[in-house]
LORO-727974 format. One record per residue: x, y, z of N, C-alpha, C, O in turn; residue number from 1; residue in three letters. Coordinates in pm, 1 decimal. Layout:
N
     n_xx     n_yy     n_zz    ca_xx    ca_yy    ca_zz     c_xx     c_yy     c_zz     o_xx     o_yy     o_zz seq type
        X        Y        Z        X        Y        Z        X        Y        Z        X        Y        Z NUM  ala
...
This chain:
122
     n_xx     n_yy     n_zz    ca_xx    ca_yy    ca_zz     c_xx     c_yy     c_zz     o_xx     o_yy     o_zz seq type
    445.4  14039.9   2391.3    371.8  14050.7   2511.7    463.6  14086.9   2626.8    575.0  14036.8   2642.0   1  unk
    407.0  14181.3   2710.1    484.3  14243.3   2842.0    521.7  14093.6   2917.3    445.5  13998.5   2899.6   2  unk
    618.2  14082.3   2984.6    638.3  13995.3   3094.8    544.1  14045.8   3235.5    543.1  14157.9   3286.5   3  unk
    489.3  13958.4   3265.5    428.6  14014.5   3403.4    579.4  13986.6   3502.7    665.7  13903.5   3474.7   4  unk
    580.4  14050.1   3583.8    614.6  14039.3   3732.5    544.8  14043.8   3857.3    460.0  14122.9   3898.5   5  unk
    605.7  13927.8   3916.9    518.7  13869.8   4001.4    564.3  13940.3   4149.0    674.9  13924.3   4200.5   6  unk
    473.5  14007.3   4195.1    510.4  14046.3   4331.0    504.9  13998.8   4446.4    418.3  13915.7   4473.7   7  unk
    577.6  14032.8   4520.0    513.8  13974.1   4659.4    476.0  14036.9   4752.7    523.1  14012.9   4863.9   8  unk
    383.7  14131.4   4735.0    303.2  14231.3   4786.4    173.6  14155.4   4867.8    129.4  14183.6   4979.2   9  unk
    145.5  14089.7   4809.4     28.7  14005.9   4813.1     62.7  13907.2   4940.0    -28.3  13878.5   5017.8  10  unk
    155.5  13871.2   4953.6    206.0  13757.2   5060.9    242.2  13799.3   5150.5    233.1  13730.6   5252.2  11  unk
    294.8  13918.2   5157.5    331.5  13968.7   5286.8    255.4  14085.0   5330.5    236.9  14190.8   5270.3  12  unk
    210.0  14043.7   5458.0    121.8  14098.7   5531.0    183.3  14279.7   5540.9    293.7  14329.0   5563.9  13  unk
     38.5  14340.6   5508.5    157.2  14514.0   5544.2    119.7  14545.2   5683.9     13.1  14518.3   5739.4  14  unk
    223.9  14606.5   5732.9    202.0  14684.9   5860.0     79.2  14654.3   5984.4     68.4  14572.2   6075.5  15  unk
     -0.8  14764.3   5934.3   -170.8  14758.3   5967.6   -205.1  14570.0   5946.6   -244.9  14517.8   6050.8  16  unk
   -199.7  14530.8   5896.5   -272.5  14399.8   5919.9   -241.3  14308.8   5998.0   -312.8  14221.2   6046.6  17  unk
    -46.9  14344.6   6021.3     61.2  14266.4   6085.3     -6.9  14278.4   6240.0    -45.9  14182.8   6307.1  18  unk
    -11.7  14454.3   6287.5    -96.5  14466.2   6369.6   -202.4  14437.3   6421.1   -200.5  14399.7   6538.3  19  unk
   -329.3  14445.8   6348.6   -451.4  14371.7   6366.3   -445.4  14221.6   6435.6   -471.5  14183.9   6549.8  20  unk
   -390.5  14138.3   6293.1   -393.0  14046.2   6340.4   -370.4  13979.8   6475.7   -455.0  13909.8   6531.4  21  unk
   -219.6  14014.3   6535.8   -129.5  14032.6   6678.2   -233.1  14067.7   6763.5   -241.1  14002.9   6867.9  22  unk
   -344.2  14188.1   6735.3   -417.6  14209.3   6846.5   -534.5  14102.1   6880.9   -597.5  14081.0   6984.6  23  unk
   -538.4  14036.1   6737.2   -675.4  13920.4   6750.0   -616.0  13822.8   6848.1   -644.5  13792.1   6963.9  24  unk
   -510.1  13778.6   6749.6   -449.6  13624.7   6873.4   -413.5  13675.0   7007.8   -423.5  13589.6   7095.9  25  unk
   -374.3  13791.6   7045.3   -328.7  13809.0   7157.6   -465.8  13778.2   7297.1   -463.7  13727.8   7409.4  26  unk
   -597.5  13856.8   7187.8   -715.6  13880.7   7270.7   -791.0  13712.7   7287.5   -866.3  13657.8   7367.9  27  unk
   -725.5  13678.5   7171.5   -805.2  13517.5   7163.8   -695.8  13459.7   7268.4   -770.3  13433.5   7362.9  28  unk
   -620.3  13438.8   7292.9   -498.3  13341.0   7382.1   -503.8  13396.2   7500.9   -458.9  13328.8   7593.6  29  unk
   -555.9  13522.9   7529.1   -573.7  13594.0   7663.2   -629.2  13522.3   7772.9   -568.1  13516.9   7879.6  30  unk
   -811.4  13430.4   7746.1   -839.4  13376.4   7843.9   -770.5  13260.0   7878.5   -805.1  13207.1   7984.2  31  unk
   -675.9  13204.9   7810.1   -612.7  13073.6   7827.5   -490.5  13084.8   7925.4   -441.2  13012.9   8012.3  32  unk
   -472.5  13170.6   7888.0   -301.2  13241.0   7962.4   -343.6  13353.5   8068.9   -272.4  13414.6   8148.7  33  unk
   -477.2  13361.4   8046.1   -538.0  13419.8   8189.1   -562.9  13303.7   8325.9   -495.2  13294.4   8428.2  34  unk
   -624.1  13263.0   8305.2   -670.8  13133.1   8364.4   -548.5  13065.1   8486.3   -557.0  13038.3   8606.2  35  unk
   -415.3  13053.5   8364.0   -326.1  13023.2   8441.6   -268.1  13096.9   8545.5   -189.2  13040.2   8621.0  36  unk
   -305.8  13257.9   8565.7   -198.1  13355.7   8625.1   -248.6  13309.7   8734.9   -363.1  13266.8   8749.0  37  unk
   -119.2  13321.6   8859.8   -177.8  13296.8   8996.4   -154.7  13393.1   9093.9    -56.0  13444.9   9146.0  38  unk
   -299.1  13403.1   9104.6   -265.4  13570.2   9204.5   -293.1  13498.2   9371.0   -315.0  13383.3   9409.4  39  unk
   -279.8  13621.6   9435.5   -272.4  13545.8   9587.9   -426.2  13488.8   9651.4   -435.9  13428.7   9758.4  40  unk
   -544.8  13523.0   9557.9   -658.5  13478.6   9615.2   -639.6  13334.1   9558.1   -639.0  13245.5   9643.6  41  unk
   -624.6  13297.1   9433.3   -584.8  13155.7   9339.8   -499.9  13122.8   9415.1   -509.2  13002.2   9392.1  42  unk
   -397.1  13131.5   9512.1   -316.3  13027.1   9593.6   -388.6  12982.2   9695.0   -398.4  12862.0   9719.5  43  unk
   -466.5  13107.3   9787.9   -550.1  13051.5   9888.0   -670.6  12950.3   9852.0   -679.4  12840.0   9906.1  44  unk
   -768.6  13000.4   9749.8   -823.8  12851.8   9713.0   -759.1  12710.5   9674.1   -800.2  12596.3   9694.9  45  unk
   -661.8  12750.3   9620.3   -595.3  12615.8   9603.9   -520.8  12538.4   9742.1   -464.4  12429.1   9737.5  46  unk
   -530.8  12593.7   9820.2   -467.7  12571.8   9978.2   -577.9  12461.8  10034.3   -566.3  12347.8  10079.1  47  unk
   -721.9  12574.5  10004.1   -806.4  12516.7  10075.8   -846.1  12370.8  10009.1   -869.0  12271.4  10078.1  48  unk
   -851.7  12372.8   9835.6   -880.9  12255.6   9819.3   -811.5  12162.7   9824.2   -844.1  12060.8   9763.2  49  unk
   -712.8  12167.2   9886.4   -592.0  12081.9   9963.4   -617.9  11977.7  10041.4   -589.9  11858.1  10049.5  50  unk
   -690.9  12073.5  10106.0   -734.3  12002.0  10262.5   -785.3  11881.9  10229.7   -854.0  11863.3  10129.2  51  unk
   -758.6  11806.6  10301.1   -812.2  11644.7  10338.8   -843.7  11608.3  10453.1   -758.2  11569.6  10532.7  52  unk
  -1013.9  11615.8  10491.7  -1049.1  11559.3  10609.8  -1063.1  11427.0  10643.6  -1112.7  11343.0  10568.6  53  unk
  -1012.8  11401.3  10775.9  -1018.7  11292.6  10823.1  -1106.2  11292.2  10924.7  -1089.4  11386.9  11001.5  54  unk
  -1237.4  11182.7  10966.4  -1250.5  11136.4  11011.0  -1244.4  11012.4  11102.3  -1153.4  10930.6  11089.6  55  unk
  -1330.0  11000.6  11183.5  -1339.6  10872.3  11327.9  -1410.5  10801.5  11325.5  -1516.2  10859.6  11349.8  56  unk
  -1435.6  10656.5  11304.3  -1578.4  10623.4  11290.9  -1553.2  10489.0  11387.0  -1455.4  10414.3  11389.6  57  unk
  -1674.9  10485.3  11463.9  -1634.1  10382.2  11603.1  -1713.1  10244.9  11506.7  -1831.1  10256.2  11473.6  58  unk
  -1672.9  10183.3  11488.5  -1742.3  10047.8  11421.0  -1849.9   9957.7  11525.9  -1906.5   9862.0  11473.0  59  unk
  -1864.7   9972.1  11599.7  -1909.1   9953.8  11734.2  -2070.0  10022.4  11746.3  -2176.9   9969.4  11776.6  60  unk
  -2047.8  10112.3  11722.2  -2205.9  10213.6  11689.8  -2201.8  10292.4  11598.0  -2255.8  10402.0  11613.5  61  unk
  -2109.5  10247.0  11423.8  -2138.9  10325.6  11354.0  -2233.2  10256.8  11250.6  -2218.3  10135.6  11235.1  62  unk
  -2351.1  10336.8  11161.6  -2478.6  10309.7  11109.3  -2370.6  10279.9  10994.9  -2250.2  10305.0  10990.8  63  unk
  -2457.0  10216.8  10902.6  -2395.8  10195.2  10771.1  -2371.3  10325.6  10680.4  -2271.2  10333.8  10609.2  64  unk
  -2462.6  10421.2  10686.4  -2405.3  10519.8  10578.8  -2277.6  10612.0  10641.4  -2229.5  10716.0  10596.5  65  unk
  -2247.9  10549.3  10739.4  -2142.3  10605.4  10769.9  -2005.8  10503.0  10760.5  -1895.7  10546.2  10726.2  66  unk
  -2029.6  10367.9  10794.7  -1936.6  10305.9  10749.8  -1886.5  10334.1  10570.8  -1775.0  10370.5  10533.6  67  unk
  -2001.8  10305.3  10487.0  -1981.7  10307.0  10378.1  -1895.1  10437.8  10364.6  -1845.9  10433.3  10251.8  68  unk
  -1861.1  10533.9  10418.8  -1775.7  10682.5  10420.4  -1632.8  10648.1  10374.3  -1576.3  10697.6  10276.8  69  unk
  -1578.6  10548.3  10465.9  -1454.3  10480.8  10486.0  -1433.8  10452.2  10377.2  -1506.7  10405.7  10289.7  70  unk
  -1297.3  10489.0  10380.2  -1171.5  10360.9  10200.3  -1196.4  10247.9  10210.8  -1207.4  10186.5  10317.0  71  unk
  -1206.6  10211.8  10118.7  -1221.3  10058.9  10021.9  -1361.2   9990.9  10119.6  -1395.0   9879.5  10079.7  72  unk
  -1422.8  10032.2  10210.2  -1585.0   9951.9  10256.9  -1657.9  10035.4  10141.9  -1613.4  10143.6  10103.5  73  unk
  -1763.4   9981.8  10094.5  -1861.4   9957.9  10013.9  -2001.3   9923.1  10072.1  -2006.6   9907.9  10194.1  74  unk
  -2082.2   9912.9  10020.4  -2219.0   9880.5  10050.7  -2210.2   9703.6  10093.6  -2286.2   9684.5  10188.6  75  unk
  -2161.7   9613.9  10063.6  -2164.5   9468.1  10117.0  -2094.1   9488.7  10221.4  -2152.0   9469.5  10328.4  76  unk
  -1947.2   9534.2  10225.6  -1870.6   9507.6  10320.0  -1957.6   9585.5  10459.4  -1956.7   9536.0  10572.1  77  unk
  -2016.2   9690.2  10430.5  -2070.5   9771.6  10523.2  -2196.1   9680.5  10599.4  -2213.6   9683.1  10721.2  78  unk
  -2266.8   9612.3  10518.4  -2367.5   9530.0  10558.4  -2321.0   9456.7  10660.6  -2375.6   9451.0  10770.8  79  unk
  -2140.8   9353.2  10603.9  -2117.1   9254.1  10664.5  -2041.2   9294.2  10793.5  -2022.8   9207.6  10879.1  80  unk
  -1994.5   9424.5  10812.8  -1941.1   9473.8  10960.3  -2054.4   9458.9  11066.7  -2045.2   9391.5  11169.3  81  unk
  -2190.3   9550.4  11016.8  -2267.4   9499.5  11073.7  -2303.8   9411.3  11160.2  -2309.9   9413.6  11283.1  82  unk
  -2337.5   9299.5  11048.7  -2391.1   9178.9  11050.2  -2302.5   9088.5  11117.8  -2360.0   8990.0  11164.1  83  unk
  -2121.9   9097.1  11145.2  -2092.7   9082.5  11228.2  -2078.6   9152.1  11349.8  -2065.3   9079.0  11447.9  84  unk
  -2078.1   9254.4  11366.7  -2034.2   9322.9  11508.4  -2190.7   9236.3  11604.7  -2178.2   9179.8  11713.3  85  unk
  -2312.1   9248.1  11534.3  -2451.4   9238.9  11604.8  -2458.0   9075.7  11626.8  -2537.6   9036.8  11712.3  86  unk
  -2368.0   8962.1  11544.7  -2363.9   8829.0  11564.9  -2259.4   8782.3  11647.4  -2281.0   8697.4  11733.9  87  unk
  -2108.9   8848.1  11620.6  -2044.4   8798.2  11701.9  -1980.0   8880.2  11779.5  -1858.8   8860.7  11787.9  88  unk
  -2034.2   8984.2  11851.1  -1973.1   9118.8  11920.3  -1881.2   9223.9  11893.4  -1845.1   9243.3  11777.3  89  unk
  -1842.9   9287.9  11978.7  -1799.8   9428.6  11954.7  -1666.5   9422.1  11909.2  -1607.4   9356.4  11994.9  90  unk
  -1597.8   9450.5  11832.5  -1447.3   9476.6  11810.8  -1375.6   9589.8  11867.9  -1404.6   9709.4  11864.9  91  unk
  -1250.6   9514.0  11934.4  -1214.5   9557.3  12012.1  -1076.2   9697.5  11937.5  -1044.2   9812.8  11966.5  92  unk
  -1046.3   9622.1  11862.3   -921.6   9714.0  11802.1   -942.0   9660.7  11632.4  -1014.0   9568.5  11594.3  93  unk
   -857.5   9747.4  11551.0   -859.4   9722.2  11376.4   -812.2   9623.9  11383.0   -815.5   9569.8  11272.4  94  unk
   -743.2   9535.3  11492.5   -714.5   9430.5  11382.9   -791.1   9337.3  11399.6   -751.6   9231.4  11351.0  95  unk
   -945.1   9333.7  11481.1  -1001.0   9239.9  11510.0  -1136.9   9291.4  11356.8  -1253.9   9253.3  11361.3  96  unk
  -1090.9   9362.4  11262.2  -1189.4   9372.0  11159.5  -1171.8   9275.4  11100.5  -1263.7   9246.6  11023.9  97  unk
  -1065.6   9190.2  11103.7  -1069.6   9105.7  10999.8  -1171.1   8965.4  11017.7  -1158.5   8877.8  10932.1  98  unk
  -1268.7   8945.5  11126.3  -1331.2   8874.3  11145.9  -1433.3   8890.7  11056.5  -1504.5   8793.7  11030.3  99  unk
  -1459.7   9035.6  10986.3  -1566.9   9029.7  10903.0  -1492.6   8983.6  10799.2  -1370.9   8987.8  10781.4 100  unk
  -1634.8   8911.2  10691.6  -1554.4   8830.1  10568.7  -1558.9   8941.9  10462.9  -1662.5   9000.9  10432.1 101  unk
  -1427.5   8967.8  10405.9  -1380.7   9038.3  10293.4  -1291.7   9145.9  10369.3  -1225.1   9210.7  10288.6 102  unk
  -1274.1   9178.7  10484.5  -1169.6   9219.4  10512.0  -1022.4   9156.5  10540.4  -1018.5   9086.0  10641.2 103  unk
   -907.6   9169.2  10472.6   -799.0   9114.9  10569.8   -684.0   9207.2  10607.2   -688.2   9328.7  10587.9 104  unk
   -609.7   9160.9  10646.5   -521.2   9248.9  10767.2   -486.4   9347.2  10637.2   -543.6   9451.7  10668.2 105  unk
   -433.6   9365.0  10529.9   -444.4   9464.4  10475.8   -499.5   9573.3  10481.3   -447.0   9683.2  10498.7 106  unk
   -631.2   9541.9  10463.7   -734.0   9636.6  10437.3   -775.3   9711.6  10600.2   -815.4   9826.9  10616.2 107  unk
   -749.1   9597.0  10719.8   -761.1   9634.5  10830.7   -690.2   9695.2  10879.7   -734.9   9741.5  10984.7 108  unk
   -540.2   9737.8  10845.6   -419.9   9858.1  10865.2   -461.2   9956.2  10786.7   -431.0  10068.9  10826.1 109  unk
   -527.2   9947.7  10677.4   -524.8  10082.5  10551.6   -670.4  10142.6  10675.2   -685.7  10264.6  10669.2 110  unk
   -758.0  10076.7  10766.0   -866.7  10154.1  10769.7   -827.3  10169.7  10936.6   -920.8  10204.4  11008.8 111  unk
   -692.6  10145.6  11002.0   -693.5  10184.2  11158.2   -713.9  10318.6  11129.6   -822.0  10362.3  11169.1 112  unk
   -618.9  10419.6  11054.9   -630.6  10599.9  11127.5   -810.4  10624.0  11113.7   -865.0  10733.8  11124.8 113  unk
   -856.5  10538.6  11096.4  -1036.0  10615.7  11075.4  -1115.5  10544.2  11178.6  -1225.6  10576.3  11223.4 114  unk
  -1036.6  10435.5  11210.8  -1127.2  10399.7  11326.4  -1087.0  10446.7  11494.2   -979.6  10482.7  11542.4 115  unk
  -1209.3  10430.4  11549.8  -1158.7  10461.5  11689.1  -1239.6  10337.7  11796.6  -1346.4  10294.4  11753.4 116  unk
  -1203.5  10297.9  11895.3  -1215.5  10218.0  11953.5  -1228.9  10305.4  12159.0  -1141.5  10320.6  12244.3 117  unk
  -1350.5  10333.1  12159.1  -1377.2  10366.2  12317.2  -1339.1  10291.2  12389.7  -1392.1  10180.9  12376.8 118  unk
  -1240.3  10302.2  12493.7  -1182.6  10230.5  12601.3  -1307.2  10191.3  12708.3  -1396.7  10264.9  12749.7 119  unk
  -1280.4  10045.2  12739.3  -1407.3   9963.8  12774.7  -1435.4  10088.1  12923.0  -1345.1  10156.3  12971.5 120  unk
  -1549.7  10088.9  12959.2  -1562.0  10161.2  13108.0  -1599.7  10079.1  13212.3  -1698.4  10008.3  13192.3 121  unk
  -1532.4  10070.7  13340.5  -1549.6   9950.4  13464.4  -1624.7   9962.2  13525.0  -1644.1   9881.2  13615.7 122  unk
């Protein structure tokens, strides 16, 4: 009986297919490695979603859905600013937030840059 010989024709990709293939993955990996390129309109949106607005909110005459706006106030705490400013008067500066219960001087430095306080008028 002949000996077969075993080639390796079969395993290695010829030419033309080497090609093909290269063009599949290239076209498949394209939107991924598209995505990332950053052209100058992709810097300007990314500029803009940068931005971080800050607001002012006078605790004095601000409604609750606007307190609730503010870092770390919530829907109770918002109730209880309220519920104090209208029981035991107006606050004068952030650090007099801490009269409401669940605020303390912590939380009343993290929320001065948002508050503002109208200078009394004579």
């Amino acid at each position: 009986m002949p000996e077969k010989k075993t080639s390796l024709s079969p395993l290695i990709l010829r030419a033309y297919d080497r090609a093909t293939l290269t063009v599949i993955v290239l076209f498949g990996l394209f939107p991924l490695v598209g995505g990332a390129v950053l052209t100058p309109d992709s810097l300007e949106h990314d500029k803009a979603c940068e931005r971080h607005f800050t607001f002012r909110v006078d605790p004095n005459t601000a409604e609750w859905d606007e307190l609730v706006l503010l870092p770390g106030i919530g829907a109770k705490l918002a109730e209880a600013i309220i519920e104090t400013r209208d029981t035991r008067g107006s606050f004068r500066n952030a650090g007099d937030m801490v009269r409401v219960k669940g605020i303390a001087t912590k939380r009343s430095d993290a929320l001065r840059p948002y508050l503002v306080f109208p200078s009394p008028r004579d």
